[in-house]
Every structure is written in structure tokens, then in C-alpha cells.
N, C-alpha and C positions, 0 to 999 in steps of 0.2 A: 524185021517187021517195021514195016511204017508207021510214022505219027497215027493216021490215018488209019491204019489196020489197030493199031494199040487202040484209038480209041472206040471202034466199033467193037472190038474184044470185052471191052472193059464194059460197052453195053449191054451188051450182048451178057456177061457174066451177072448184070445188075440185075435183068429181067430174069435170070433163072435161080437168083436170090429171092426172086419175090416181089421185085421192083415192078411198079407199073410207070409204062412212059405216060406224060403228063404235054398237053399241051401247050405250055411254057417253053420258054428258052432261059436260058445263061443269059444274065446282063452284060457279062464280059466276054462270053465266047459267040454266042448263040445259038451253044448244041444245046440240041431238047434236054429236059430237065428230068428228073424219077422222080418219084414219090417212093421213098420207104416204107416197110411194112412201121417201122417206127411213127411215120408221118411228116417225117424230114423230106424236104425236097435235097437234090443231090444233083450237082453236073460232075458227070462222065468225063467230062474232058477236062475239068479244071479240078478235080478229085476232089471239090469243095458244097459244103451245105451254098445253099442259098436259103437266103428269108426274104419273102415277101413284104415289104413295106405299103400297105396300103393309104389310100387319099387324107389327109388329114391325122396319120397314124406316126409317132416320131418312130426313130431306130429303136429306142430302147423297150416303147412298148411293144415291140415286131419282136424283142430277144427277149423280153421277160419269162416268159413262159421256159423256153429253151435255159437260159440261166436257174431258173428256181428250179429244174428237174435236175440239173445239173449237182446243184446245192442239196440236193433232197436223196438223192443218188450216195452224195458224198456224207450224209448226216447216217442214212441204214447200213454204208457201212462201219460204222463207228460204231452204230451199235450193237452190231453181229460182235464185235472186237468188244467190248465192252462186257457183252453178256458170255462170250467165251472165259474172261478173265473172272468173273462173278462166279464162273462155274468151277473156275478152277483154284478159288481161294478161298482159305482156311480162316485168316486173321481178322475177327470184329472189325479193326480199325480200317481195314484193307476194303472190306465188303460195302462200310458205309461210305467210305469215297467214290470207290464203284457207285456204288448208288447211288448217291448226287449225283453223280458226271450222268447216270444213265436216265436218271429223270430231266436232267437240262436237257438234254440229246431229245428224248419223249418229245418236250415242250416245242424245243423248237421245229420238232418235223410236225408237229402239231400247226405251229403258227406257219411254216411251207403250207402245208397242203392247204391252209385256208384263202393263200394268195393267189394260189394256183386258179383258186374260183372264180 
């Protein structure tokens, strides 16, 4: 298979994921872009997200969003593991560390989703 057939494949598999093609291109390649059902844009041929950096918008505010889901992702599962362990123990002493750890964890996916907004 070709470069060329690999990446029409690879399209081709995007759009029966769910992907819609989007009228954008690749900054790097110039193959049309996807749009995820996630809402990540996506090139086909460079198997990489693209972020949109808009007029007067720096990088980091383009990735903030993308990093806090990331962060926020990374906090519910800590505390699925958390409340697994709270389930699974016996000892006072054990339960109330659990619990601190599980109220920071709370807090902080608290304070995520506020930045999110």
C-alpha cells in the first residue's frame, strides 16, 4: 500500500468513526482536517490533533481547555481508586486518610471545572 492509499484509508476509517471532514487543512501537511466526535480537530496524515490558535489568542490559551480536561480526566480517576479502596477497608485510621485524600481530589475537580468556564 501507498503513502497515499495509507492515508486515504486512514480517512476514510475517520469518517466511519464518526469524524466529520471539516474545511480546514493541516498547517504542516495540508490534508483536510476532522473534527471528532470528541471535538478535537485531527489530521489524517500526520496522525496528530491540531489546535486552532486564533487572532490575538496566545498558544497556551488555544491548549488550556485541552490540558484542564486532561487534568480533570486524570483527577476522576483517582477517585474511582480512591473510593474503590474506602470500600474495601476495615481500619478507622485507614478510612480517614482515605477521606482527606478523597475530599482534596473533590476540591480540586471542583476548582477544574470552574476554569473550564
Amino acid at each position: 500500500m501507498t503513502a497515499k492509499q495509507k492515508d486515504l484509508q486512514n480517512m476514510a476509517d475517520l469518517l466511519r468513526q464518526g469524524a466529520t471532514l471539516t474545511e480546514l487543512s493541516c498547517p504542516a501537511c495540508a490534508s483536510p482536517l476532522f473534527k471528532m466526535r470528541s471535538g478535537e480537530l485531527w489530521c489524517a496524515k500526520c496522525q496528530k490533533r491540531v489546535i486552532i490558535v486564533r487572532e490575538g489568542e496566545t498558544p497556551e490559551d488555544a491548549t488550556r481547555s485541552i490540558m484542564l480536561s486532561g487534568v480533570e480526566s486524570t483527577v476522576l480517576t483517582k477517585i474511582r481508586e480512591v473510593q474503590t479502596k474506602i470500600n474495601e477497608e476495615k481500619d478507622p485510621a485507614q478510612l480517614e486518610k482515605l477521606s482527606t485524600t478523597l475530599a482534596s481530589l473533590l476540591e480540586n475537580l471542583e476548582k477544574i471545572r470552574k476554569m473550564k468556564q
